[in-house]
DOMIGU-696987 format. One line per field, with one value per residue: x, y, z of N, C-alpha, C in turn; chain; residue in one letter. Coordinates in steps of 0.1 Angstrom, whole numbers, plus 5000, padded with zeros to 4 digits. Layout:
N
n_X	X; ...
n_Y	Y; ...
n_Z	Z; ...
ca_X	X; ...
ca_Y	Y; ...
ca_Z	Z; ...
c_X	X; ...
c_Y	Y; ...
c_Z	Z; ...
chain	A; ...
resn	a; ...
//
This chain:
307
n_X	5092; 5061; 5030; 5009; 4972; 4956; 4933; 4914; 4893; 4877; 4862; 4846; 4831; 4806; 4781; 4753; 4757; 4791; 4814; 4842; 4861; 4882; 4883; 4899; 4897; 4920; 4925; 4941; 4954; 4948; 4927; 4905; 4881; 4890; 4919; 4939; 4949; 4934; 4922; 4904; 4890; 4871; 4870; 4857; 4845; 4842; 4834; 4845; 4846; 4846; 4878; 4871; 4883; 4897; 4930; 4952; 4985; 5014; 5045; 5075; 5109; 5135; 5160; 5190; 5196; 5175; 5148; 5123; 5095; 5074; 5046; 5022; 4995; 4961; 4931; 4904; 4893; 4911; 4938; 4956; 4979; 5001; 5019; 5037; 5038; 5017; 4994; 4969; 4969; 4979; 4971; 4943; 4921; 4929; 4940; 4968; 5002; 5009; 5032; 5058; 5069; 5091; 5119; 5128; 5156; 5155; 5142; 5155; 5133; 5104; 5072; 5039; 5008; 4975; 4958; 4942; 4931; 4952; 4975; 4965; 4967; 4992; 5008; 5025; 5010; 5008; 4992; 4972; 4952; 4939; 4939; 4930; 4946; 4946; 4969; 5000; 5015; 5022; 5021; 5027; 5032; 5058; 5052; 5046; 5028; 5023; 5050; 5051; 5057; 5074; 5071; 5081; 5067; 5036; 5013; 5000; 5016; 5038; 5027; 5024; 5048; 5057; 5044; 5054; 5078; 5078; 5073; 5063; 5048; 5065; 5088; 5074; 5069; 5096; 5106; 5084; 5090; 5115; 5121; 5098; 5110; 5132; 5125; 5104; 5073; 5040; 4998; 4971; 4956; 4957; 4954; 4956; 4987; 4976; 4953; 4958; 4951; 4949; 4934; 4936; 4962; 4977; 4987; 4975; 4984; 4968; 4982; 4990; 5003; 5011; 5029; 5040; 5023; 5017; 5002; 5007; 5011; 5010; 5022; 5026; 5038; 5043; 5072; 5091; 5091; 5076; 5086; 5105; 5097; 5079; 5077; 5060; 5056; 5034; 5040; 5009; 4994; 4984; 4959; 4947; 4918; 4921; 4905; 4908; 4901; 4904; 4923; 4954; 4965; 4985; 4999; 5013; 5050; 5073; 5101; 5130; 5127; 5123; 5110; 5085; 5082; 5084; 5103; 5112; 5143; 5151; 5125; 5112; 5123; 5111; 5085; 5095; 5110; 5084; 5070; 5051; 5054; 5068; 5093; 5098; 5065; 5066; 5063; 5089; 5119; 5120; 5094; 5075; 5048; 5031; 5006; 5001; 5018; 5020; 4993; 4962; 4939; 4902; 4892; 4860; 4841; 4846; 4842; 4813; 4778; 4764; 4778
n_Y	4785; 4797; 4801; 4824; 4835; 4856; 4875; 4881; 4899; 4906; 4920; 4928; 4954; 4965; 4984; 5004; 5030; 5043; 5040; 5047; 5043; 5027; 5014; 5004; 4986; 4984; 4960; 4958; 4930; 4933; 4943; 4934; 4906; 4881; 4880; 4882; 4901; 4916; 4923; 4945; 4952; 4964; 4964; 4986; 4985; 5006; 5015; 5005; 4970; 4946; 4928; 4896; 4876; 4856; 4847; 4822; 4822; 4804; 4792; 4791; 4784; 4800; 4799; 4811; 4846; 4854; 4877; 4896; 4909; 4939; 4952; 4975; 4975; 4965; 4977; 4967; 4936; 4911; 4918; 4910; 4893; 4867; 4841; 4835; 4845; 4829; 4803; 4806; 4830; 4829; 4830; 4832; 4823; 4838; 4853; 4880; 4879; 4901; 4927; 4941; 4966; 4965; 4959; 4938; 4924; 4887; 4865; 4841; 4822; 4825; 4832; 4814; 4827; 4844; 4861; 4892; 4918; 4935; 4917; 4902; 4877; 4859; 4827; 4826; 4841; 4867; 4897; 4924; 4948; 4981; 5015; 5038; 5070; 5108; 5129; 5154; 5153; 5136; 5109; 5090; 5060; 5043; 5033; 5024; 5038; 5059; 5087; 5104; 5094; 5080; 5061; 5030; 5011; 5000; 5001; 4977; 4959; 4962; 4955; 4925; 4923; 4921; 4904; 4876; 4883; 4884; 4877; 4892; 4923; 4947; 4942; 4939; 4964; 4973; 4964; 4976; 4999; 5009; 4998; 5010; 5037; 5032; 5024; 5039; 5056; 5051; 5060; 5039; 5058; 5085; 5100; 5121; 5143; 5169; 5167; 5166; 5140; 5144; 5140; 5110; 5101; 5086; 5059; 5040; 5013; 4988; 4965; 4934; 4909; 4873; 4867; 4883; 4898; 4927; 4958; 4975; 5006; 5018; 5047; 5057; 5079; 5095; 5109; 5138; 5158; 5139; 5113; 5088; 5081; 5090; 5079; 5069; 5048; 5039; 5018; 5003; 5007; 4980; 4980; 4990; 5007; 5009; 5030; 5036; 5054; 5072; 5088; 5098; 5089; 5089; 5111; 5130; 5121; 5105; 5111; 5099; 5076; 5047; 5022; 5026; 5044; 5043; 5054; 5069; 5077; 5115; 5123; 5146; 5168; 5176; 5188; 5208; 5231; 5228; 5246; 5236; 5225; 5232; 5229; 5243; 5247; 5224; 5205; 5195; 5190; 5162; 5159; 5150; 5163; 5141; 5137; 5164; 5174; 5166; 5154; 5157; 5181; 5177; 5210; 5229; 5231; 5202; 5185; 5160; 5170; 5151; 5150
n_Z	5154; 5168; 5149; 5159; 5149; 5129; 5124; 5089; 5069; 5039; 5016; 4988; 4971; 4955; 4936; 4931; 4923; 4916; 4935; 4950; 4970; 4991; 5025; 5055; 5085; 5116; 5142; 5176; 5189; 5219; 5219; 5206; 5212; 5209; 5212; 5190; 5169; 5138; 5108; 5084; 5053; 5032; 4994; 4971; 4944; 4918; 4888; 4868; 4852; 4874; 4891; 4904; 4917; 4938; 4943; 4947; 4955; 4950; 4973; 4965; 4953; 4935; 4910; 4912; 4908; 4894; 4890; 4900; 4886; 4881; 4883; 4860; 4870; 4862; 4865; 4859; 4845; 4828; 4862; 4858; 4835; 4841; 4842; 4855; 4881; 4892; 4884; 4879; 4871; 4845; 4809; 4797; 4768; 4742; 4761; 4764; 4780; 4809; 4805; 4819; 4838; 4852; 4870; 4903; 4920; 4927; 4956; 4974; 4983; 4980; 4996; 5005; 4991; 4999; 4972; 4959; 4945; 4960; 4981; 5004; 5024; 5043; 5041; 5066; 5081; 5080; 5072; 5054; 5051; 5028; 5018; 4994; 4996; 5001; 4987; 4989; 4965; 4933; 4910; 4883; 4861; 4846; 4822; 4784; 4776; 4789; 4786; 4802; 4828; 4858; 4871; 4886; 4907; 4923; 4950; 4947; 4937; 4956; 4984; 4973; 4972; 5001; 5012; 5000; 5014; 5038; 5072; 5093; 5103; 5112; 5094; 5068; 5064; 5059; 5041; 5019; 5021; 5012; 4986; 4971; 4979; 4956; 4932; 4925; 4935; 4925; 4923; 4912; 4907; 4904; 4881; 4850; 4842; 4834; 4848; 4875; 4905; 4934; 4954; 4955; 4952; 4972; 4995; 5019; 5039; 5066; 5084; 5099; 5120; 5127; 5144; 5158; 5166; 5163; 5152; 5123; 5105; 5073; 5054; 5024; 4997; 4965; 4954; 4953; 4919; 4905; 4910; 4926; 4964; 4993; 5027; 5056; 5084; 5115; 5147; 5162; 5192; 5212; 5223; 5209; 5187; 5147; 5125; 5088; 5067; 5035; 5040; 5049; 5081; 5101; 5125; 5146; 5144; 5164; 5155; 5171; 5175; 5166; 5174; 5175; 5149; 5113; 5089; 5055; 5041; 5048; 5053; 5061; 5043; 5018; 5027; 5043; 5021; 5005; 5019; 5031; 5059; 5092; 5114; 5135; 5146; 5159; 5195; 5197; 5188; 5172; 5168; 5136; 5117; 5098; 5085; 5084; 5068; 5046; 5036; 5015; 5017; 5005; 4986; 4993; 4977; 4961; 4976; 4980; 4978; 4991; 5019
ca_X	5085; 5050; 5020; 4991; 4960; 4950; 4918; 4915; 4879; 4876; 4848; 4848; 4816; 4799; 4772; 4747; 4764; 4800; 4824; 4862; 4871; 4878; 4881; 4905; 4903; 4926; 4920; 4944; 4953; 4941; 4913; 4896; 4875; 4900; 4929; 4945; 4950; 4922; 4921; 4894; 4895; 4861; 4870; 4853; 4850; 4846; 4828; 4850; 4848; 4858; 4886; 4871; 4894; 4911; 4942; 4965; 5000; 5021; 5051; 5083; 5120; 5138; 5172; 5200; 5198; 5164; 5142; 5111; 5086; 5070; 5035; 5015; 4979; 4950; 4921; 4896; 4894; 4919; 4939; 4969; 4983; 5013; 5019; 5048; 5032; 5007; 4990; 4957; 4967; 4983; 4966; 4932; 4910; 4933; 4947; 4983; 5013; 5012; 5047; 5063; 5077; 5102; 5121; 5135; 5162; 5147; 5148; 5158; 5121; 5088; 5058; 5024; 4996; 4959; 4961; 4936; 4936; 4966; 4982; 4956; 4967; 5001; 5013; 5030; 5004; 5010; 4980; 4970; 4941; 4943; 4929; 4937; 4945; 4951; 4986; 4999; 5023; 5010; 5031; 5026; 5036; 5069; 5047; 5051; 5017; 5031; 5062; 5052; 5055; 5087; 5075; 5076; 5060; 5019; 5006; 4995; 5028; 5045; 5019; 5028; 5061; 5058; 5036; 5061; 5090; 5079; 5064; 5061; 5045; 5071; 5096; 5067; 5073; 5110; 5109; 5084; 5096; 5128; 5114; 5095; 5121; 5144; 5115; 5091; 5057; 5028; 4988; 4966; 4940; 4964; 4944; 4964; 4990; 4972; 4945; 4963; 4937; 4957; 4924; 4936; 4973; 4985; 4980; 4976; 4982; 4972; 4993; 4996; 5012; 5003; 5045; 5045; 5009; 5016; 4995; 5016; 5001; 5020; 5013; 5037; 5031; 5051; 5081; 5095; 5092; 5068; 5094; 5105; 5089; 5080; 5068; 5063; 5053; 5040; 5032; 4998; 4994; 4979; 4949; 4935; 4917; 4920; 4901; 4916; 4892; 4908; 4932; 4965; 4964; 4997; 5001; 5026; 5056; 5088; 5114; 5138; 5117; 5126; 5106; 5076; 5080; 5098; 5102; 5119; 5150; 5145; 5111; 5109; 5125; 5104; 5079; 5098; 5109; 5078; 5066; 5036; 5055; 5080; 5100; 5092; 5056; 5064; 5070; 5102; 5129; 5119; 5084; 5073; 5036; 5032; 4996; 4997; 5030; 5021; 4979; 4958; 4923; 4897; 4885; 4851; 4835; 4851; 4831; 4795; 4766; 4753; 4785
ca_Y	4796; 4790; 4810; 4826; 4835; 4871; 4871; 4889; 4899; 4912; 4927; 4935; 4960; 4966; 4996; 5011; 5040; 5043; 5041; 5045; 5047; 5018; 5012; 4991; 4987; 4975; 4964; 4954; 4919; 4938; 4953; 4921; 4896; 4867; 4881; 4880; 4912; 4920; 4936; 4941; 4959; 4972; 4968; 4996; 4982; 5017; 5019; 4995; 4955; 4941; 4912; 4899; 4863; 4854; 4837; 4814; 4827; 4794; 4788; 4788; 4787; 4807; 4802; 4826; 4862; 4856; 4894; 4897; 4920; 4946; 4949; 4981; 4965; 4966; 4983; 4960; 4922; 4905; 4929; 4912; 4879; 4862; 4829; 4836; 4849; 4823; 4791; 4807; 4842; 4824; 4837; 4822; 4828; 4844; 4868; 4881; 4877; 4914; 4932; 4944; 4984; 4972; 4943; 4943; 4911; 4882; 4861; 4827; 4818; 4831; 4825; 4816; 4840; 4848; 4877; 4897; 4938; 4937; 4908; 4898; 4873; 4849; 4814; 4827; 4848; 4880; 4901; 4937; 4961; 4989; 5025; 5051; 5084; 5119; 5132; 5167; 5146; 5124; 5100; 5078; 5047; 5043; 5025; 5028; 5047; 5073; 5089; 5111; 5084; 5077; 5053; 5014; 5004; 5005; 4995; 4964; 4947; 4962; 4944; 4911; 4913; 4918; 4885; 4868; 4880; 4885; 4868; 4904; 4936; 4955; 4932; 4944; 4981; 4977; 4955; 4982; 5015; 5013; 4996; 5028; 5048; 5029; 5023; 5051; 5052; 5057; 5048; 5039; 5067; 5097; 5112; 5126; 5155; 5179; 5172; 5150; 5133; 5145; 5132; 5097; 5097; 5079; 5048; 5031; 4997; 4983; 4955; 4930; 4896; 4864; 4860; 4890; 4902; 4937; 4963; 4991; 5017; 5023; 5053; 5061; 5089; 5098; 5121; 5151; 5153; 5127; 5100; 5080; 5078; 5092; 5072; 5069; 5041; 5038; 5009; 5008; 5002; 4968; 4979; 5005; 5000; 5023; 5031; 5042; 5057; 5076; 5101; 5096; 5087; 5091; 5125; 5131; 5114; 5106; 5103; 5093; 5063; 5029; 5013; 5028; 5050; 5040; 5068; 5070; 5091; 5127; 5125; 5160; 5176; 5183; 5194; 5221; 5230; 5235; 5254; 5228; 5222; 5238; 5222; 5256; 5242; 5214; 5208; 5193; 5190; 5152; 5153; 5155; 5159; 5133; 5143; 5180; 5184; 5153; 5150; 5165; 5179; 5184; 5222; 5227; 5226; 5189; 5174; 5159; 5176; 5146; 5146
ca_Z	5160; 5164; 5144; 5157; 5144; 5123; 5113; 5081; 5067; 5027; 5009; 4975; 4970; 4938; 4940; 4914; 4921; 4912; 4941; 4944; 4986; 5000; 5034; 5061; 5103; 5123; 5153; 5180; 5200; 5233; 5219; 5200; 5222; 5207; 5218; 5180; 5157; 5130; 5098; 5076; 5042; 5019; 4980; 4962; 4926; 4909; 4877; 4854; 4854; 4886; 4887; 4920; 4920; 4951; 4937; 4958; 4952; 4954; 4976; 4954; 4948; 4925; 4912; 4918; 4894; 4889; 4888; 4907; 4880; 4887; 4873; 4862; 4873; 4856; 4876; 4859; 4850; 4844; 4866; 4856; 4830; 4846; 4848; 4869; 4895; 4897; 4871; 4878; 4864; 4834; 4805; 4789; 4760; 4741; 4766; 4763; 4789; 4810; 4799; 4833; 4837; 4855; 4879; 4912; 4921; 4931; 4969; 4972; 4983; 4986; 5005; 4993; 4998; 4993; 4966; 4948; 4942; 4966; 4987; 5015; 5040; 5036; 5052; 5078; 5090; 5073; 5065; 5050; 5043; 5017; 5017; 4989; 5004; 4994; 4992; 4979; 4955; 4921; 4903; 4875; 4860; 4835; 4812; 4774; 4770; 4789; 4785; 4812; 4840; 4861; 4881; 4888; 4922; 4929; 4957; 4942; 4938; 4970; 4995; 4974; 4975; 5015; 5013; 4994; 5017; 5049; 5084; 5105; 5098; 5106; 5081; 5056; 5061; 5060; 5026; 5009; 5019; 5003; 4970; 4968; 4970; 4950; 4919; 4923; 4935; 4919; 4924; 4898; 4907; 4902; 4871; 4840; 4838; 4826; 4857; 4890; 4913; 4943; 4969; 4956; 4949; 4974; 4999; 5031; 5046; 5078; 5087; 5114; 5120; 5137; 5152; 5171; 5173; 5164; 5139; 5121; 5098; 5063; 5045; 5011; 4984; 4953; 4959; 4943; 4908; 4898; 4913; 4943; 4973; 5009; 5036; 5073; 5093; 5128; 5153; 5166; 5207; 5210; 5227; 5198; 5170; 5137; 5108; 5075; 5057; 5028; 5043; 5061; 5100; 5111; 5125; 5149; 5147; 5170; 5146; 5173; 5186; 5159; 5180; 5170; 5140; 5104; 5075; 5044; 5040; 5046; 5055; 5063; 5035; 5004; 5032; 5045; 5012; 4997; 5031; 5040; 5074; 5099; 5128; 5146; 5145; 5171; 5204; 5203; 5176; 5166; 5161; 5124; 5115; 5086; 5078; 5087; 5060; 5033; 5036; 5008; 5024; 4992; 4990; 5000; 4960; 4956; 4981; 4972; 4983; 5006; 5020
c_X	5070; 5037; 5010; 4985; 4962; 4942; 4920; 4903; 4883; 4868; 4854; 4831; 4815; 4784; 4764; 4751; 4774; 4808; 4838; 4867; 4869; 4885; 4888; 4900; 4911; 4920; 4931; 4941; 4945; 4928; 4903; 4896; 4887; 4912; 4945; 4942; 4937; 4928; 4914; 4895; 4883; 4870; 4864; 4860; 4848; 4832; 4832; 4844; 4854; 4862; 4877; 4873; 4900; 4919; 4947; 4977; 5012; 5032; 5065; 5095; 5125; 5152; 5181; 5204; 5185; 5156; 5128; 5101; 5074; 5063; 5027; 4998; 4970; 4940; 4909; 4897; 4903; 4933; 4955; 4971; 4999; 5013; 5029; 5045; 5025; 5002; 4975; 4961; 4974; 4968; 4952; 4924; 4918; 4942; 4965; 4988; 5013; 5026; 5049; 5070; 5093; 5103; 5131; 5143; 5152; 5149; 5148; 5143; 5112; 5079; 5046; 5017; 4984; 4961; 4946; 4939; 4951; 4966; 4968; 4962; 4979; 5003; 5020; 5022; 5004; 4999; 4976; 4957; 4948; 4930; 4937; 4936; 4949; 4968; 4989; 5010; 5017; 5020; 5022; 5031; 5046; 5060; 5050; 5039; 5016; 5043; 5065; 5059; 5070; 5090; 5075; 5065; 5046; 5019; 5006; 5006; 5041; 5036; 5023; 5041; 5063; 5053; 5046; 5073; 5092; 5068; 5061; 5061; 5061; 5084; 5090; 5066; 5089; 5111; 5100; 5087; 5106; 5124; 5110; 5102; 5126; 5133; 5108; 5076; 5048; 5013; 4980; 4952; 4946; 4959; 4959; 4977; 4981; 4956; 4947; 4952; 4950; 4949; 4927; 4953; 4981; 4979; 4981; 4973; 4982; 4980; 4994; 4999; 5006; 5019; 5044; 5032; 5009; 5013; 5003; 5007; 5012; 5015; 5026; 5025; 5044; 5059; 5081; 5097; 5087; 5081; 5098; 5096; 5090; 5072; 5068; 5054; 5046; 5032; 5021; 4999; 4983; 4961; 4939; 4928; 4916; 4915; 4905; 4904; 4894; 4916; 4946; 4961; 4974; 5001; 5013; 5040; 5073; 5096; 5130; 5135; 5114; 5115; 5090; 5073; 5089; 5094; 5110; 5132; 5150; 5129; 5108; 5111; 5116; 5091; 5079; 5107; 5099; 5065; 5053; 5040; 5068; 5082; 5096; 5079; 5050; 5068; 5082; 5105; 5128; 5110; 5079; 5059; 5032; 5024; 4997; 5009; 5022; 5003; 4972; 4942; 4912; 4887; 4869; 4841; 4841; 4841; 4814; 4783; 4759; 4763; 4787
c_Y	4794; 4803; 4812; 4830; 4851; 4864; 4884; 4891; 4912; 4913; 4932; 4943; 4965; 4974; 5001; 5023; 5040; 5047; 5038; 5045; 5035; 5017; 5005; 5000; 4982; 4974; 4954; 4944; 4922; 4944; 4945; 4911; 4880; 4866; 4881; 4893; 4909; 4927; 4936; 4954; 4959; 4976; 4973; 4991; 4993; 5013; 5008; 4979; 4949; 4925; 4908; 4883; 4866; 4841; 4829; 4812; 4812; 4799; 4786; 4795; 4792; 4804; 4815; 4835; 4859; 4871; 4890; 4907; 4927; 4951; 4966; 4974; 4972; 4970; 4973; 4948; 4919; 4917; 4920; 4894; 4872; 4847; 4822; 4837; 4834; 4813; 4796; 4825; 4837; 4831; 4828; 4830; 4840; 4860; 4870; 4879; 4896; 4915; 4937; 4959; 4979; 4955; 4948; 4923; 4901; 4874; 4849; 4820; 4825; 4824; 4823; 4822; 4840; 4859; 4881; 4909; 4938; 4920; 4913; 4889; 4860; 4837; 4816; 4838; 4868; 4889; 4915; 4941; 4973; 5004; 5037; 5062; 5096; 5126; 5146; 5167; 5141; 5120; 5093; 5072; 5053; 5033; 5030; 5037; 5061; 5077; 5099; 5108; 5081; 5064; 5036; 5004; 5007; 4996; 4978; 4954; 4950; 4955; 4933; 4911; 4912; 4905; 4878; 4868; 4877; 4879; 4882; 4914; 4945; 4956; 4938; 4958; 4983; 4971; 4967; 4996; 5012; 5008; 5008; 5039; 5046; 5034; 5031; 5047; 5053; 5053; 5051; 5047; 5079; 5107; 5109; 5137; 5167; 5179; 5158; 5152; 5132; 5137; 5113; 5092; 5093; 5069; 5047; 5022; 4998; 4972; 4945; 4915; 4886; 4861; 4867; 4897; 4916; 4947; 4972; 4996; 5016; 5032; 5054; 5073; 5092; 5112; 5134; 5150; 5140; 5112; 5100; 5078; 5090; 5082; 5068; 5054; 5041; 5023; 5011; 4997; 4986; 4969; 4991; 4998; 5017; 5022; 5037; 5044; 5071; 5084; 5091; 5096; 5092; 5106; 5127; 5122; 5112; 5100; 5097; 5078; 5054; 5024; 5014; 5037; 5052; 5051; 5064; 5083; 5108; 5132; 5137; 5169; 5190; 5196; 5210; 5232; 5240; 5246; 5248; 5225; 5226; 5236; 5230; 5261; 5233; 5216; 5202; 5189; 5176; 5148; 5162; 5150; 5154; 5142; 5158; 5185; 5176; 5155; 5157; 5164; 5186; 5201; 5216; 5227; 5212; 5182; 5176; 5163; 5166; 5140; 5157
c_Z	5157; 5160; 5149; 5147; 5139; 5116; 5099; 5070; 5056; 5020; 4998; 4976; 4958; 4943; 4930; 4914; 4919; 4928; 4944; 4959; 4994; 5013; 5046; 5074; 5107; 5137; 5164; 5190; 5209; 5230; 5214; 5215; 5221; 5210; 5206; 5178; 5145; 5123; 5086; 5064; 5027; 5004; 4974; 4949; 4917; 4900; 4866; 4859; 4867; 4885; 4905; 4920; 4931; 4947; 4946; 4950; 4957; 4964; 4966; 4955; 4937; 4924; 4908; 4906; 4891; 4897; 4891; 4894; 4888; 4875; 4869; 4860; 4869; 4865; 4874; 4860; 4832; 4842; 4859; 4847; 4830; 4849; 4854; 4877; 4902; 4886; 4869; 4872; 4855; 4825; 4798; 4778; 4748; 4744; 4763; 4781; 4793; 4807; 4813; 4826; 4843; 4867; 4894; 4914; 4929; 4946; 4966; 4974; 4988; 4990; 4996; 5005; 4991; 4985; 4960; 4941; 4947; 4979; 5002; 5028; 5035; 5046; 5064; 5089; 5087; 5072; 5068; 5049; 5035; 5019; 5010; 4996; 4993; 4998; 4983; 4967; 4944; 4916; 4897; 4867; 4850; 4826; 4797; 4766; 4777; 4798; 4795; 4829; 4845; 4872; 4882; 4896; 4924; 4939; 4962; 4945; 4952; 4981; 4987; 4971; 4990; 5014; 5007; 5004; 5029; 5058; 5097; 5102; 5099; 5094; 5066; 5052; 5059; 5045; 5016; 5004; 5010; 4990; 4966; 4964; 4957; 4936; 4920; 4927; 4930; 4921; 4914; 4899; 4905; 4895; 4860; 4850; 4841; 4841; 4867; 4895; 4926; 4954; 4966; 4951; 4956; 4986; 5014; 5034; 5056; 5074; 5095; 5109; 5133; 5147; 5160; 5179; 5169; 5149; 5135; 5102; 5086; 5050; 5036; 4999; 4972; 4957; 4950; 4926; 4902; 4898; 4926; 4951; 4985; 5013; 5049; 5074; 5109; 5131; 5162; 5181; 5203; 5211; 5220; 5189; 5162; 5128; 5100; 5066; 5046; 5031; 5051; 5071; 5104; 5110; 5136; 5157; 5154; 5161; 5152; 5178; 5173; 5161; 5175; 5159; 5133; 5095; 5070; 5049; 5039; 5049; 5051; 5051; 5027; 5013; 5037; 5035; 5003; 5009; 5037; 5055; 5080; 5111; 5141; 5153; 5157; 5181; 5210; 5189; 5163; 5164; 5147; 5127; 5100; 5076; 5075; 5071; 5046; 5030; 5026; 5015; 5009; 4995; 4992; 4982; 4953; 4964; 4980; 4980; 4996; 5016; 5033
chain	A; A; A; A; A; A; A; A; A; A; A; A; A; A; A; A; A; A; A; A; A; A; A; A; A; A; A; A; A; A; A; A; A; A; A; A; A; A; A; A; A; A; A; A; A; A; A; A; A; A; A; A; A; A; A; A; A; A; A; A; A; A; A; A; A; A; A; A; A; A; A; A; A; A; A; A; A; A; A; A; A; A; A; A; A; A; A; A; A; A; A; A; A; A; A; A; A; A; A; A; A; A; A; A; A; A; A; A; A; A; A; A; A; A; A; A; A; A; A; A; A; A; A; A; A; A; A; A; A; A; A; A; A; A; A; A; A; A; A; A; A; A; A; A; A; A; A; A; A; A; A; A; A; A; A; A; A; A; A; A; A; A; A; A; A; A; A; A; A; A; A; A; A; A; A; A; A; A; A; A; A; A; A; A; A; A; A; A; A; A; A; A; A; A; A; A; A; A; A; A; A; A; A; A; A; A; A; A; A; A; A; A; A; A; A; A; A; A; A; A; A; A; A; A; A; A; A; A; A; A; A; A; A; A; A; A; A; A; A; A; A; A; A; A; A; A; A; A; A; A; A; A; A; A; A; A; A; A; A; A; A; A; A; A; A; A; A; A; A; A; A; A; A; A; A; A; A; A; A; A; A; A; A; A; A; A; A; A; A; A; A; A; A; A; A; A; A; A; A; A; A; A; A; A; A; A; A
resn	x; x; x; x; x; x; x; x; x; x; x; x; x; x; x; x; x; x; x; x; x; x; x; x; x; x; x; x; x; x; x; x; x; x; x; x; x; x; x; x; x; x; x; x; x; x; x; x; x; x; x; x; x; x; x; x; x; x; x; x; x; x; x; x; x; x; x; x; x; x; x; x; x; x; x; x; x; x; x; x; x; x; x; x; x; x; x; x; x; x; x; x; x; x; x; x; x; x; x; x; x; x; x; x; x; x; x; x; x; x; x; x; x; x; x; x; x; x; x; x; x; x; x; x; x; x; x; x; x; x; x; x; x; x; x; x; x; x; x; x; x; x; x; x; x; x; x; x; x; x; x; x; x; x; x; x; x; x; x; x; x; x; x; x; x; x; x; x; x; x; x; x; x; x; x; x; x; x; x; x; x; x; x; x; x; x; x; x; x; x; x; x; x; x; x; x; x; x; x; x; x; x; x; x; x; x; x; x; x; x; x; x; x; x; x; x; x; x; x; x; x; x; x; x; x; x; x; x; x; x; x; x; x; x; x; x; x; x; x; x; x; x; x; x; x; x; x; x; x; x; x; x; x; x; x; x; x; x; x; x; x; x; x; x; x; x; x; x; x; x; x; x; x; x; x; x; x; x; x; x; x; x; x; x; x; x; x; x; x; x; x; x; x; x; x; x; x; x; x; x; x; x; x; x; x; x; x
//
């Protein structure tokens, strides 16, 4: 089968001011002058040390029972020391081996990929942007520093295990939704307990692929009870483009239509539940409003004065 082209354009930004929102577009085959998919993705380094390495994720067999890990990632530098993953995150200068929360089984072979913060762009044409969102959920990590945490999965290591597994976005939504569920979600801007960072607890990837040509949206947030997952999917018309710029996009969705819109089990539930959204709302029995039930909007004393 033969590969086209995705361009895939990454910025890491570093600011004397302290910033944390970064940024993706997509932009569809039909809508780009080249006639290929686009997807470009603003790293907001924050305040701490930025790792800002672009790794190259080998190519590699695994034999049979071997456990994929699953990382809680370092926000600064270095974001992670594996020399499984990779020979260039092997450890140096006295660094330690990261400890893993947690493993998922492993595939007979993985791809190689461009990685940094999150999985960027793979050999078969694969390739992501990233934009934290707000969600009215918060999860965090099963780590051993806290005992609060139930979860396994960030972000970080669900985009590379799509790069590792898969050749087509929507392959990439189908490989990390269910991880999510299964392991829990959590992202590493949540806050504490005692004060969640709901405007950043959960994510969005664009997506597209050089096989089929086509962009799909993937938002996830941390389920009920500081575990599992939700998460919707949709596919984007060829001829659009979208910006992700820290909120959920996908708003209303045909949950009988595969073809263009994937969710997690129950989508709906927790939402109607905890009374953020009601079927009696829509105008027909199968559309759910992702954003309108899931989306966290910050009151009006959160946001910054030159804002």
């Amino acid at each position: 089968m033969a590969i086209k082209a995705v361009f895939m354009v990454h910025a890491t930004l570093q600011a004397s001011t302290p910033v944390f929102a970064c940024t993706s577009i997509a932009v569809g085959k039909d809508a780009s002058a080249t006639g290929y998919p686009i997807i470009t993705h603003s790293d907001d380094s924050g305040s701490h040390t930025s790792d800002v390495r672009l790794i190259r994720i080998p190519r590699k067999k695994w034999p049979a029972g071997s456990k994929r890990p699953l990382y809680d990632w370092a926000p600064g530098y270095p974001r992670v020391v594996s020399s499984e993953l990779s020979p260039e995150y092997a450890a140096v200068e006295g660094q330690s081996e990261t400890v893993p929360i947690g493993h998922i089984p492993q595939v007979e072979e993985t791809w190689a990929y461009w990685d940094a913060v999150y999985g960027i762009q793979n050999e078969r044409g694969l390739a992501m942007g990233e934009s934290s969102c707000g969600a009215k959920t918060v999860g965090f990590p099963a780590s051993p520093d806290k005992p609060w945490g139930y979860n396994r999965a960030m972000i970080h290591d669900l985009s590379k295990i799509a790069m590792e597994r898969c050749e087509t976005a929507r392959c990439a939504v189908e490989t990390m939704g269910p991880i999510a569920v299964e392991q829990g979600f959590y992202c590493e801007d949540s806050g504490e307990p005692t004060a969640p960072a709901y405007q950043s607890s959960a994510e969005c990837l664009t997506i597209a692929d050089g096989v089929t040509g086509e962009i799909w949206l993937f938002n996830v947030m941390t389920g009920r009870g500081n575990a599992s997952a939700i998460w919707a999917a949709q596919r984007i018309p060829s001829d659009h483009v979208v910006p992700v710029a820290n909120s959920f996009t996908i708003r209303k969705m045909k949950l009988n239509d595969p073809e263009n819109f994937l969710y997690s089990p129950g989508v709906t539930k927790l939402a109607e539940e905890m009374g953020w959204w009601s079927s009696r709302d829509e105008i027909a029995a199968d559309v759910f409003d992702f954003f309108g039930a899931y989306g966290y909007t910050p009151s009006k004393e959160a946001i910054p004065p030159n804002m």
